[in-house]
C-alpha positions as CSV (number, residue, x, y, z in Angstrom):
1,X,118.3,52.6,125.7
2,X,120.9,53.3,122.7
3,X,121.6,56.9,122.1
4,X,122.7,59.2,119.5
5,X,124.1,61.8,121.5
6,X,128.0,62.2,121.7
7,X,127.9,63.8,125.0
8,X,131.8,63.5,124.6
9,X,131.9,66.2,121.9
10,X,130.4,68.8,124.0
11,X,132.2,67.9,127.2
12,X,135.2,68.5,125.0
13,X,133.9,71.7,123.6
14,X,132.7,73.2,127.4
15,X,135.9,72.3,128.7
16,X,137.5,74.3,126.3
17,X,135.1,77.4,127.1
18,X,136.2,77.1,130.7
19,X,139.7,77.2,130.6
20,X,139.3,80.4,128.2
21,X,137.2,81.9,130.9
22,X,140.7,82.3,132.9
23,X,141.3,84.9,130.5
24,X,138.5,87.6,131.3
25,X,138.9,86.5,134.8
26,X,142.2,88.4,134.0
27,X,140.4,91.7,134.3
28,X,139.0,92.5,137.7
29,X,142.4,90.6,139.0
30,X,144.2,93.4,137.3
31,X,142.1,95.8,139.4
32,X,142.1,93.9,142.4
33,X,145.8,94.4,142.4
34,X,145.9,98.1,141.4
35,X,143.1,99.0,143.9
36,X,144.7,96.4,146.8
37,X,142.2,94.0,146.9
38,X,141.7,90.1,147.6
39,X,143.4,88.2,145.2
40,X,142.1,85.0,146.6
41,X,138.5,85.3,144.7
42,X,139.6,85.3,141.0
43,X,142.6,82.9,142.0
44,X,141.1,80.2,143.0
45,X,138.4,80.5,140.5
46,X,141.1,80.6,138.2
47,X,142.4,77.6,138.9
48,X,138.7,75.7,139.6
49,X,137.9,77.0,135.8
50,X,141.1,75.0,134.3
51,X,140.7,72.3,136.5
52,X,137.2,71.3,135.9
53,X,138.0,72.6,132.1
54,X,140.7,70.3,131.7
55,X,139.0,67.2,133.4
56,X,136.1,68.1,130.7
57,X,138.4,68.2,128.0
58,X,139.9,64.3,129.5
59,X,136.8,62.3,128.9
60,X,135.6,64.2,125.9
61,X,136.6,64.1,122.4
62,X,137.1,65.8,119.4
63,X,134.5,65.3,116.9
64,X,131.7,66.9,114.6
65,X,129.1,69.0,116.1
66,X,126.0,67.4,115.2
67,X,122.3,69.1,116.3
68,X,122.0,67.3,119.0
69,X,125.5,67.6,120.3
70,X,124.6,71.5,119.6
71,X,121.7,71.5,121.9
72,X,123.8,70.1,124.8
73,X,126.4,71.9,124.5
74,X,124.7,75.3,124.3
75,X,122.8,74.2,127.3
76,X,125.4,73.2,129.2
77,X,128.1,75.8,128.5
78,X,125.3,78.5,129.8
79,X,124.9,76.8,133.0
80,X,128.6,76.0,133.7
81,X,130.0,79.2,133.2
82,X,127.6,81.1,135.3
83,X,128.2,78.3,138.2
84,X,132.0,78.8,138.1
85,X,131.1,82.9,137.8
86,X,129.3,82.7,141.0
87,X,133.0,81.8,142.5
88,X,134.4,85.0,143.3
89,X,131.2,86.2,144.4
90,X,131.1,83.3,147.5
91,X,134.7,83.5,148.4
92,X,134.4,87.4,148.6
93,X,132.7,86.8,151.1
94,X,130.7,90.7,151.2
95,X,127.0,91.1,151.5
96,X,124.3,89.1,150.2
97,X,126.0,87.8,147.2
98,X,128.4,85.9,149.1
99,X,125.3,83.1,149.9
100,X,126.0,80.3,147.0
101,X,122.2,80.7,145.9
102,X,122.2,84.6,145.3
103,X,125.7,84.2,144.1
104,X,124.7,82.1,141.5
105,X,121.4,84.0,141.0
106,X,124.2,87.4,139.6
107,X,125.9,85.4,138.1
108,X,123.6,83.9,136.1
109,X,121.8,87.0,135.4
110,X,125.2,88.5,134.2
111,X,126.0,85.8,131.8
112,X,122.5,85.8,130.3
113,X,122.6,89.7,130.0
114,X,119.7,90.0,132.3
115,X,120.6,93.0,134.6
116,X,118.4,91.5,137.7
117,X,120.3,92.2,141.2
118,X,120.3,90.5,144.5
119,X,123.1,93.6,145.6
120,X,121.6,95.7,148.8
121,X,124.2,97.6,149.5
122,X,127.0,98.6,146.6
123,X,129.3,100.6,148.6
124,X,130.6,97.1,150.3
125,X,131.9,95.4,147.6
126,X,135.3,95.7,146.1
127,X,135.9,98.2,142.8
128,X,137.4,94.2,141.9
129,X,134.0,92.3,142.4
130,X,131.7,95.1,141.1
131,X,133.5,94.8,137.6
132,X,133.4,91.0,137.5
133,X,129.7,91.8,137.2
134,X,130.4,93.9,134.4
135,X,132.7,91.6,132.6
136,X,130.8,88.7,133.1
137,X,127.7,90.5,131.3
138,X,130.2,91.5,128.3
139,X,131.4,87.8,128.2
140,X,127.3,86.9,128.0
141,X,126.4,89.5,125.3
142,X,129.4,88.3,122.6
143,X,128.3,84.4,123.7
144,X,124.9,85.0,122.3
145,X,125.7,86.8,119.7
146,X,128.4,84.4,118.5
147,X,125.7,81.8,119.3
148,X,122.8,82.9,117.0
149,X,125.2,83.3,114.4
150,X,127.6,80.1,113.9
151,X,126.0,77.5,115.9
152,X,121.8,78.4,117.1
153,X,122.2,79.3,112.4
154,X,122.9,75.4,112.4
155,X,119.7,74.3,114.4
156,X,117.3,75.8,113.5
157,X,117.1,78.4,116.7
158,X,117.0,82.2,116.7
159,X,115.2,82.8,113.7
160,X,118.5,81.9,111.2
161,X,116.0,81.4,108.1
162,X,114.6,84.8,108.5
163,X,117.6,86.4,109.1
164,X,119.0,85.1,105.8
165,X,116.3,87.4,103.6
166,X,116.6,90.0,106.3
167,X,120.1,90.5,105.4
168,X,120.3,89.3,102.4
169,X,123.0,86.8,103.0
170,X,122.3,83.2,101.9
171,X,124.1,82.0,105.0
172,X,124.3,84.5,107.9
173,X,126.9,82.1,109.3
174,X,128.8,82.5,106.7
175,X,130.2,86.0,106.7
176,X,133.8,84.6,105.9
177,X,134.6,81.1,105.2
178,X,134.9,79.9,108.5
179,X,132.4,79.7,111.5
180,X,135.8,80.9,113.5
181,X,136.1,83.7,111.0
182,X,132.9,84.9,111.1
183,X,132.5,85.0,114.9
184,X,136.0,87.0,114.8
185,X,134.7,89.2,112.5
186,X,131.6,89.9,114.9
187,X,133.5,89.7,117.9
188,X,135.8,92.7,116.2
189,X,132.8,94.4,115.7
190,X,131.7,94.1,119.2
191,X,134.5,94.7,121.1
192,X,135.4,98.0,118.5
193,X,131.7,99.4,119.3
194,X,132.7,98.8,123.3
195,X,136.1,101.0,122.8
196,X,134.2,103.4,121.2
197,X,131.8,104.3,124.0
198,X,134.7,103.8,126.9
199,X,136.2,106.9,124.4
200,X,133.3,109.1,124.1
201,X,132.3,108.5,127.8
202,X,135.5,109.2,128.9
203,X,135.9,112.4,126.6
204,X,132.5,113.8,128.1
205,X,133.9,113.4,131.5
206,X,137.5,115.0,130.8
207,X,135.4,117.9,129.2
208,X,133.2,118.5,132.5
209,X,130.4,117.2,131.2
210,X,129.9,113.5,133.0
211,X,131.2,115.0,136.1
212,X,131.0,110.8,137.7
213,X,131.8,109.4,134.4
214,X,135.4,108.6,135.9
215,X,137.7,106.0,134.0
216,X,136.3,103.3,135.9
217,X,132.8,104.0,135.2
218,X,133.4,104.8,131.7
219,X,135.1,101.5,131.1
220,X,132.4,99.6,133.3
221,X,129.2,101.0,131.4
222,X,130.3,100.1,128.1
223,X,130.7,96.6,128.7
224,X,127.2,96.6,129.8
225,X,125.5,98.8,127.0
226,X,126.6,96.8,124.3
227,X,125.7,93.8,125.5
228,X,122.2,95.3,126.2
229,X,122.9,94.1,129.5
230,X,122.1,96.5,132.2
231,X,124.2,96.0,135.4
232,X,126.4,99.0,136.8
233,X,128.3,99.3,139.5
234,X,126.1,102.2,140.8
235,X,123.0,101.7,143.1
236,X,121.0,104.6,141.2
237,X,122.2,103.1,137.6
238,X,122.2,105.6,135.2
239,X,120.4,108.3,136.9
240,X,124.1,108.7,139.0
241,X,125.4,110.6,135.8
242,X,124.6,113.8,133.8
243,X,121.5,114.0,131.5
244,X,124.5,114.7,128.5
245,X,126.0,111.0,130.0
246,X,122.5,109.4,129.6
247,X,121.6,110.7,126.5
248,X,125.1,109.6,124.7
249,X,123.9,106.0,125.9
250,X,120.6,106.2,124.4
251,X,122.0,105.6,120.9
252,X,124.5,102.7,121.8
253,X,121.4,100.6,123.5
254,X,120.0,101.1,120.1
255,X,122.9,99.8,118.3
256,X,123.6,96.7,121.0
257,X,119.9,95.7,119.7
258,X,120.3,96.2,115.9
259,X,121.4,92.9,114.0
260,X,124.8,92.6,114.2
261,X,125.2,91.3,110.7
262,X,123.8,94.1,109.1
263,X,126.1,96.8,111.3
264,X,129.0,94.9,109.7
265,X,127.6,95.3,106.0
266,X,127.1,99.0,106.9
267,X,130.2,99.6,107.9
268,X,131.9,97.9,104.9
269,X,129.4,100.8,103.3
270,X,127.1,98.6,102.2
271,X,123.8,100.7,103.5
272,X,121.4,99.5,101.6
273,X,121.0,96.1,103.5
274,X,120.4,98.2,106.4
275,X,117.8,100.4,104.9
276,X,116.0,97.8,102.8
277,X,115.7,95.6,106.0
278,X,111.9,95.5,107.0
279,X,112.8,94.3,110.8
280,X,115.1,97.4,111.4
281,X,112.2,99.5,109.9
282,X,109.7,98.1,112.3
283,X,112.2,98.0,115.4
284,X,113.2,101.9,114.8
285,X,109.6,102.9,114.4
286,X,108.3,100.4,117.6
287,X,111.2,102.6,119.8
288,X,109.3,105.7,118.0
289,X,106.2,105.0,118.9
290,X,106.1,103.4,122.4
291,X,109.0,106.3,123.3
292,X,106.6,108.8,122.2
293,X,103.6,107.3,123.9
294,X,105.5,107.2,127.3
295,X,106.2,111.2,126.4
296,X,102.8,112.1,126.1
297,X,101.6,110.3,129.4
298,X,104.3,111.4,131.8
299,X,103.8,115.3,130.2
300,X,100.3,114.7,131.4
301,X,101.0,113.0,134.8
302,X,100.3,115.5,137.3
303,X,102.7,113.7,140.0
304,X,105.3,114.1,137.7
305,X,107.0,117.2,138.6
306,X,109.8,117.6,135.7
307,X,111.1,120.1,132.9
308,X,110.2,119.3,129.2
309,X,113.7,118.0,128.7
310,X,113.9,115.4,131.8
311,X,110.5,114.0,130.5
312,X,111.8,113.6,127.1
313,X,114.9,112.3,128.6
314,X,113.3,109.9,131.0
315,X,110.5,108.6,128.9
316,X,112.8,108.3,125.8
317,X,115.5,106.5,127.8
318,X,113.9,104.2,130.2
319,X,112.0,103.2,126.9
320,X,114.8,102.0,124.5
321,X,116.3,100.5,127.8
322,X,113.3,98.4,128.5
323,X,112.5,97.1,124.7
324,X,116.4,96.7,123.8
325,X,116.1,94.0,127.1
326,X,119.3,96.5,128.3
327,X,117.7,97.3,132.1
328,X,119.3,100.4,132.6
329,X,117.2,103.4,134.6
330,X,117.8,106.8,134.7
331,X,114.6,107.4,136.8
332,X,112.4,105.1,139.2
333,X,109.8,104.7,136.7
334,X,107.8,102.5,139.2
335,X,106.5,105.5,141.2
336,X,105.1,106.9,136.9
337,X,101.4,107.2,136.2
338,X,99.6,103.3,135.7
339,X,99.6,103.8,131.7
340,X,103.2,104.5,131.7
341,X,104.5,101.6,133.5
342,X,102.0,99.4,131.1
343,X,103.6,100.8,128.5
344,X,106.9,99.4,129.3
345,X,105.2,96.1,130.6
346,X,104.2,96.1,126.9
347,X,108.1,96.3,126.0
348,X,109.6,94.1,127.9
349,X,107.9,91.7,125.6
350,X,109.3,93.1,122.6
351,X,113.3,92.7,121.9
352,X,115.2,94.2,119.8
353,X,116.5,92.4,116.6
354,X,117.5,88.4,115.7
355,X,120.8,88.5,115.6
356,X,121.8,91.1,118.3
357,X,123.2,90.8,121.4
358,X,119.1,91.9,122.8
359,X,116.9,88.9,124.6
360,X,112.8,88.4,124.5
361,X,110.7,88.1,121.5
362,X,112.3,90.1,119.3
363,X,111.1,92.1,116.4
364,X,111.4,89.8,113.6
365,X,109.1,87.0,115.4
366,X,106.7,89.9,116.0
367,X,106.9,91.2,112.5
368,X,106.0,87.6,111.0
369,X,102.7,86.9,113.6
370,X,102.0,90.5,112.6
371,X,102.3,89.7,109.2
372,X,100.7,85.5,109.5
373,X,97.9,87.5,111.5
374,X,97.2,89.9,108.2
375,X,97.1,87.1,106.1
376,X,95.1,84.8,107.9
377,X,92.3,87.6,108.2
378,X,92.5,88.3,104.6
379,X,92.4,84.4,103.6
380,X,89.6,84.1,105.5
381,X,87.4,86.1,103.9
382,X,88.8,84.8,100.2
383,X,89.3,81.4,101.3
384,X,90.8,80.7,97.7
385,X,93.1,83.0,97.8
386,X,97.0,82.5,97.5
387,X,99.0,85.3,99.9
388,X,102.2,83.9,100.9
389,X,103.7,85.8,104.2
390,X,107.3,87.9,102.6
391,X,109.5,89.5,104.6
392,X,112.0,92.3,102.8
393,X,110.5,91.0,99.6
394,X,111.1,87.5,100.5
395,X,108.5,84.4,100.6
396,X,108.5,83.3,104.9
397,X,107.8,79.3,104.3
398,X,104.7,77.9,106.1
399,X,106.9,75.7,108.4
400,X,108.7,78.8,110.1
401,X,105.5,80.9,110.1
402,X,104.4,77.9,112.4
403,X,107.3,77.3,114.1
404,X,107.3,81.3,115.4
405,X,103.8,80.9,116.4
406,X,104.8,78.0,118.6
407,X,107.8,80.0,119.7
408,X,106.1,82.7,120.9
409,X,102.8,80.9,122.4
410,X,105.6,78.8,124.7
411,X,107.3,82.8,125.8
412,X,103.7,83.4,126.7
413,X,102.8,80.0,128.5
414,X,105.7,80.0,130.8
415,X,105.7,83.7,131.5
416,X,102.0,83.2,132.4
417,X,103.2,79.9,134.4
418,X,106.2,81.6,136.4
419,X,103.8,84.4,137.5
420,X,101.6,82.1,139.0
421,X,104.8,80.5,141.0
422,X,106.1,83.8,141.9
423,X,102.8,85.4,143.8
424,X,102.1,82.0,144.9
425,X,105.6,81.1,146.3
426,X,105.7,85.0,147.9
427,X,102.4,84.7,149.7
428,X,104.1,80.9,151.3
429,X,106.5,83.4,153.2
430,X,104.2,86.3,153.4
431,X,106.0,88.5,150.6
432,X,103.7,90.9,149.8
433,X,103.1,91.2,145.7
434,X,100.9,93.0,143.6
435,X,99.5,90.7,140.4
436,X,101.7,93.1,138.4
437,X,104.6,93.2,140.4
438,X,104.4,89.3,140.0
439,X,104.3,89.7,136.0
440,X,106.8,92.2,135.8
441,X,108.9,90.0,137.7
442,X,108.5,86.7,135.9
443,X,108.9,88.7,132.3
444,X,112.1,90.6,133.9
445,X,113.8,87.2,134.8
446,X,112.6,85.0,131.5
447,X,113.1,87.4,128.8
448,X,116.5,88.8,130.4
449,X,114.9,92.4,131.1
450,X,116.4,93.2,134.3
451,X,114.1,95.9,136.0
452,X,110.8,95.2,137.0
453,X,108.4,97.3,139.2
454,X,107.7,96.8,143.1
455,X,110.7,96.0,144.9
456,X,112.2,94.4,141.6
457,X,112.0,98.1,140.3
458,X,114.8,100.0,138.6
459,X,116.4,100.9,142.0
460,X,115.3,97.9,143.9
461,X,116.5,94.4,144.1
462,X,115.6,90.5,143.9
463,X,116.9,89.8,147.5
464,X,113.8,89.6,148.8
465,X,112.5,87.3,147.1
466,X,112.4,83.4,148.6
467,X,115.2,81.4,147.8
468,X,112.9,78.7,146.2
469,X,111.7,82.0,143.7
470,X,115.5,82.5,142.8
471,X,116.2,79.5,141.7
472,X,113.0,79.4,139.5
473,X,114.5,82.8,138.7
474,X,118.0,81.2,137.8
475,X,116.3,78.6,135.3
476,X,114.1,80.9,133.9
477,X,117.0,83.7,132.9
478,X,119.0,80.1,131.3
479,X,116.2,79.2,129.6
480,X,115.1,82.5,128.3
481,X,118.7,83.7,127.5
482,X,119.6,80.8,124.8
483,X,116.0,80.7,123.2
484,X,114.2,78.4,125.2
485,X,114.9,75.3,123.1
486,X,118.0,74.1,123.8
487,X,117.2,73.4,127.4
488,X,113.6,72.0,126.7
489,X,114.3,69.9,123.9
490,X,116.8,67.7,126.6
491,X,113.8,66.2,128.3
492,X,112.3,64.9,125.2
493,X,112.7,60.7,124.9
494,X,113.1,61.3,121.0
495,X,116.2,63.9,121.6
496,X,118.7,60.9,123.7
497,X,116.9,58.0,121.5
């Protein structure tokens, strides 16, 4: 069978991604050697990063970047990384991350910026290792978002034909000239939004007020807000800091989960793109309304024993961390009244915006079935009638409309499908699950979440789970992280014909 893929162009292009991964494996060598730590881990994964980068870059080529080529290379790239991540983690050789599948199971759910932990015990593992975690989330969150933007723009993936009238730029890859320029210009963005927490966090704690918000902590969380990410290197998350800590996080989830495109137009002080975007409108007033619906049911849940501050604080944070897909807890929301833990089952479904750093749905595919739903209704009582779907003004075409109903039907179908395999799988080895500690976990894994409830929970862990669930777990986190086509589109006959 002939075929039109140039698998040489994308071994060329992952090798190169490989050998740059030496450089953020840069970081937590830094600290290994300033806290006197083993030096072996990110050594040797070093070198095993340009090896198999360079022997990549050997039998590939240089060459255009067709569709095709883009699909592979996306779904390769998000599985090689994560499997040369895993390194340190084996060669550490320190609690249950040191087993090759759990190693790869943090690893992967660091690169995709899921937040879901197979750590049982924190205080074992090296300052060194713990902020690998944290990098390696960082390194996820500017992927995606360089992703969506200059190459998932070129293929049709991520919602890039919405995003256009959403921002009002006729190419959203197209910020500058250049795809390179345009994901520096984002990456700038990024990494400038990341310094700017590591300040304020560190400023609260030289003031007394983020008593634990050392430097170490205040570098570590950033990395992992921004990204909407979720993984720290405390067992109680967030909850280990003041309420003042928590709070000042709040507003950089919200940010992480905002379009990315539209920060930089407000920043150049071009507001009204912000403003006049109807997605940001109906992601501010989603975080509204479900935050205020979790307020009124904790205030009301009689087991729930605190002040009118730690249930706004709570409710409001735990919230925005759930629907931004960040995973961050500063309460064990599992042991909260029924309606409030359905409340942010309901959000884990959500996402924040397209072209974020944020996983799931996300708001703009919501906002168009929303809207496709209206109209249908409407059409069919005036079957006549002419009512094209329009986003910020703009006419959505019929083929997207279709194409996000598809999207999200296939989000639904496999989350259904992976819950099934989860309380199945459990009951083989006697794993006692609830049917909704099963769904929390297969939405927590596939749409990057993090959290989920039972002993997935905010301060719980995946260990226990079977090592045949993992590595369901491990594809489903790749899958969901780069929108679910890229990998499914590879077992097509038509796509290597």
């Amino acid at each position: 069978m002939k075929t039109t893929v140039d698998w040489r162009v994308c071994a060329t292009l992952t090798g190169t991604v490989l050998k740059w991964l030496t450089v953020p494996l840069s970081v937590p060598l830094l600290i290994a050697v300033y806290y006197g730590e083993a030096l072996v881990p990110f050594l040797v994964t070093m070198a095993v990063s340009l090896a198999v980068g360079e022997a990549f870059s050997r039998i590939g080529i240089e060459g255009r970047l067709g569709p095709r080529e883009a699909f592979l290379m996306v779904a390769v790239t998000w599985f090689a990384v994560p499997v040369v991540g895993a390194i340190p983690f084996v060669l550490a050789g320190s609690g249950s991350i040191a087993h090759p599948i759990d190693a790869l199971f943090e690893s992967m759910s660091g690169v995709s910026t899921t937040g879901a932990t197979v750590l049982l015990d924190f205080e074992i593992h090296s300052h060194s290792v713990l902020m690998w975690r944290q990098v390696i989330q960082w390194l996820g969150g500017l992927g995606i978002l360089v992703l969506a933007t200059a190459i998932l723009s070129q293929i049709g993936v991520g919602g890039a034909q919405l995003m256009e009238s959403e921002t009002q730029t006729r190419d959203v890859n197209k910020l500058a000239p250049r795809i390179a320029q345009t994901a520096r210009l984002l990456g700038e963005l990024y990494i400038g939004l990341t310094v700017l927490l590591v300040a304020v966090l560190y400023g609260l704690h030289l003031a007394g007020l983020a008593p634990n918000m050392g430097l170490y902590n205040a570098v570590a969380h950033p990395l992992t807000t921004i990204s909407t990410a979720g993984f720290s290197p405390e067992p109680e998350s967030i909850a280990a800091f003041s309420p003042v800590a928590q709070w000042t996080i709040v507003p950089f989830m919200i940010v992480g989960a905002t379009n990315f495109v539209l920060i930089y137009f407000a920043l150049q002080g071009d507001w009204h793109r912000l403003v006049d975007s109807e997605e940001f409108r109906f992601y501010i007033a989603l975080l509204g309304l479900l935050g205020a619906i979790t307020v009124a049911l904790l205030f009301f849940d009689e087991s729930y024993t605190g002040g009118i501050e730690s249930t706004m604080r709570h409710s409001v944070f735990n919230t925005v961390s759930i629907m931004t897909t960040t995973g961050y807890a500063n309460a064990n929301y599992d042991l909260w009244e029924s309606g409030a833990k359905h409340v942010l089952f309901l959000a884990m479904f959500i996402g924040g915006m397209a072209g974020s750093t944020t996983c799931s749905i996300k708001t703009l595919r919501w906002l168009v079935v929303i809207k496709g739903f209206r109209r249908d209704l409407f059409t069919s009582i005036h079957p006549e009638a002419i009512r094209p779907v329009r986003l910020s003004g703009e006419v959505v075409d019929e083929e997207t409309i279709r194409d996000i109903y598809a999207f999200t039907l296939v989000n639904l179908l496999i989350f259904a499908t992976a819950t099934v395999f989860i309380v199945v799988d459990g009951a083989r080895v006697g794993l006692a699950l609830s049917e909704f500690d099963a769904m929390g976990a297969a939405a927590a894994t596939f749409l990057n979440i993090g959290p989920a409830f039972g002993i997935a929970g905010p301060f719980g862990t995946y260990e226990a789970f079977p090592t045949t669930t993992k590595l369901v777990m491990i594809v489903l986190m790749w899958i969901g992280r780069i929108e679910i086509v890229p990998v499914l589109v590879l077992f097509t006959r038509a796509f290597w014909k």
